[in-house]
Each structure stands twice: as C-alpha cells, then as structure tokens.
C-alpha positions, 0 to 999 in steps of 0.5 A: 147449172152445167154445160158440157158442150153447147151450141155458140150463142145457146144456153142450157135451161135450168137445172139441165146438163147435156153432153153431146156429139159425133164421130161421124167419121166412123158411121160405117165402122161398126159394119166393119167390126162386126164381119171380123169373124176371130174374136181376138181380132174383133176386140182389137178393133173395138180396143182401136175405136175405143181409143179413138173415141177417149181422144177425141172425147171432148168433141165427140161427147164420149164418156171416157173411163175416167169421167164420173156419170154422176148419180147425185149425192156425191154417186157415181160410177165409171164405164170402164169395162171393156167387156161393155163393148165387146158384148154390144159388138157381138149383138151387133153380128149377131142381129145384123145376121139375123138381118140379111134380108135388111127387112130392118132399118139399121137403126132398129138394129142398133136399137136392139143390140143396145137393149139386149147388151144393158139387159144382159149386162145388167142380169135384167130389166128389175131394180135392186135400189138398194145394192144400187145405192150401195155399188154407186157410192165413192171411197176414199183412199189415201183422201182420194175419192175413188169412183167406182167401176161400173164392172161392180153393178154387172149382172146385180139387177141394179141398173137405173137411168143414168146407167142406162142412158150413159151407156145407151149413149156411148153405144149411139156414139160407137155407131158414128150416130149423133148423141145427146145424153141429158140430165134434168132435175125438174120440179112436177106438178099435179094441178096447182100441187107441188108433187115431187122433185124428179131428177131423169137422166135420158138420151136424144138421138139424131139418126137417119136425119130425124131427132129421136127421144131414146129413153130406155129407163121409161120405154119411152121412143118417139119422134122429136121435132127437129128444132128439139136440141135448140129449144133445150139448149135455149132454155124452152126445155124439151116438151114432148108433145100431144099424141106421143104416149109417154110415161111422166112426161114431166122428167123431160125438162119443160121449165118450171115457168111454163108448168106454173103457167099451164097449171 
C-alpha cells in the first residue's frame, strides 16, 4: 500500500494510492491567462504558474516533471512537456470565447478544453498497445534509470488511463479545482468466479462544491456523494452506486471483502 497525501487519522483502502490537493489561491487565474492576447506573453504566465505549482507540489498534489506516473512493471513517463500546457491554455481561450453568452458552466468549459487538449496531444482517442508498452519502458544509462518523457507518446495513439487521468488531473489543478488522482489495483469478480486483476488509474474532482468522478479512460462522469473521499481514504473503497450508468464498475475500488460478500 502507498499513500501519497491522506487525511490526518484516515487510511487508504488496499492496494489504493492517491494523490491530491489544491492551490486555491489561483481559481480565478486561468481567466487571467487566457485573455493574454501575445502568445510569448501568454507562455510566460503559464511558465510562472507551472512554477508555482513544482514548488508547492507536495501540498497541492501536483505532479512535477521530475515524479514518475507509474505505469507498472517498472513503466512509467514523465509529464515534462511545456507544450502540454501551452495547448490546454489555447483550449481554454478559445472555448471560453465561444462562450461569451456563459450559456456554459465554467466547469463544462474546463471539462472540454481537457478533452480536446489529451485528444490532440495524444493524435486521438485509439490505443496503439504496444508502441505504448514500448514508449513507457525506462533506460538505463550509466546505471541510472532514466524514465521517459511523455514528448515520446505525443501524437502516437498510444494514450491509456494513467496518462489520461495524470494529465487530466494536473489540468484541474491548473484551475485552482480540487483534484484527486486515483490508482487501484483490484480484484473483479463475476458471480462467485474470480475474472481478472484489473489495475484503472482514475481522477475525482471537487468543483462547484459537489465531488465528480472524471474518468476520461472509460467516458465515465457522474456525481459522487459528498463523503466519497473519506470513504476511500478510510478503506469502504469508492462505490459508484445505483443509477450511475458506468462502465466496469469494478476498477473504482470497492474492497475485495465487500465484493466476496455480495458475491
């Protein structure tokens, strides 16, 4: 089990790591950004923030360009690219022009300049596995294991969860939003059969005061209840209930004892 920052007097449930945080000195920032105009001047902004957010990154949950997203099996990548950022910035002005009537919330445009910013920075919304499996894998020079960039995954089709679920989360961050990246490595079960051991890497987000499960992996959006966070932390796992249509429902963490007694 890892913890990367918990609640005092909370536990994760096993085999469940998350990483979270806010800067919520910043929630109005990127409406700042994005009404810049000279693009070097724009970068220099987000180059400030960016900054910011390395300093302050083990309170703020932010992953740096120096901390592993770990993709199992010793895999991993950085997300060190500038460019990464620059491109969400321009999503951001360029939706959020679209929207000058505010016919949407602020959350929904947030919500699609992410989408639009992996999509393209990905080369869309396929899965090349095993170029993936390939551009994850760590070298070793001068028996040093160097992790690699997520620059190398750019535009190959070849995007999965963690990926997806990092980068989604640094961009919530970037917002001032509260962000939680999860990872579980749980076991499903089909009746009283053991099916497979599925690892997900997910995020939850808390904006507008309301907990929102942000999977853009699965397509899976809907509500949370409020104690949602404490209920993982404390080891109920994340049980996403009846009436939220989701695909495998199982990857969200309920513990293996409360599956074997359901099942």
């Amino acid at each position: 089990m890892e913890k990367y920052y918990s609640k005092i007097g909370f536990y994760l449930a096993p085999n469940v790591k998350i990483r979270f945080g806010q800067e919520e000195s910043i929630q109005d920032l990127w409406k700042q950004i994005i009404e810049i105009d000279d693009v070097k001047a724009r970068h220099e902004r987000i180059d400030k923030l960016l900054k910011l957010m390395e300093q302050n990154k083990e309170k703020n949950g932010f992953l740096g360009k120096t901390d592993k997203v770990d993709c199992g099996d010793s895999r991993g990548f950085l997300l060190d690219d500038k460019y990464l950022y620059y491109l969400f910035f321009d999503n951001l002005k360029t939706l959020n022009n679209q929207n000058k009537d505010g016919k949407f919330s602020d959350g929904a445009v947030i919500n699609s300049a992410i989408k639009a910013t992996i999509t393209s920075y990905a080369g869309g919304d396929k899965v090349n596995r095993e170029l993936r499996l390939e551009l994850t894998s760590p070298t070793i020079i001068d028996d040093k294991l160097i992790v690699p960039s997520i620059k190398k995954q750019k535009g190959k089709n070849c995007f999965y969860c963690s990926e997806r679920a990092s980068i989604a989360h640094n961009f919530w961050l970037l917002t001032g939003t509260s962000s939680y990246f999860c990872w579980t490595d749980t076991d499903n079960f089909v009746g009283d059969k053991q099916s497979k051991n599925d690892a997900h890497h997910f995020t939850i987000v808390k904006h507008d005061g309301k907990f929102k499960l942000y999977d853009l992996a699965l397509n899976n959006f809907c509500l949370l209840e409020d104690d949602v966070i404490d209920k993982l932390l404390s080891g109920q796992g994340l049980i996403v209930g009846p009436g939220k249509t989701v695909a495998n429902p199982g990857v969200y963490a309920q513990n293996l004892e409360s599956k074997l007694e359901k099942n």
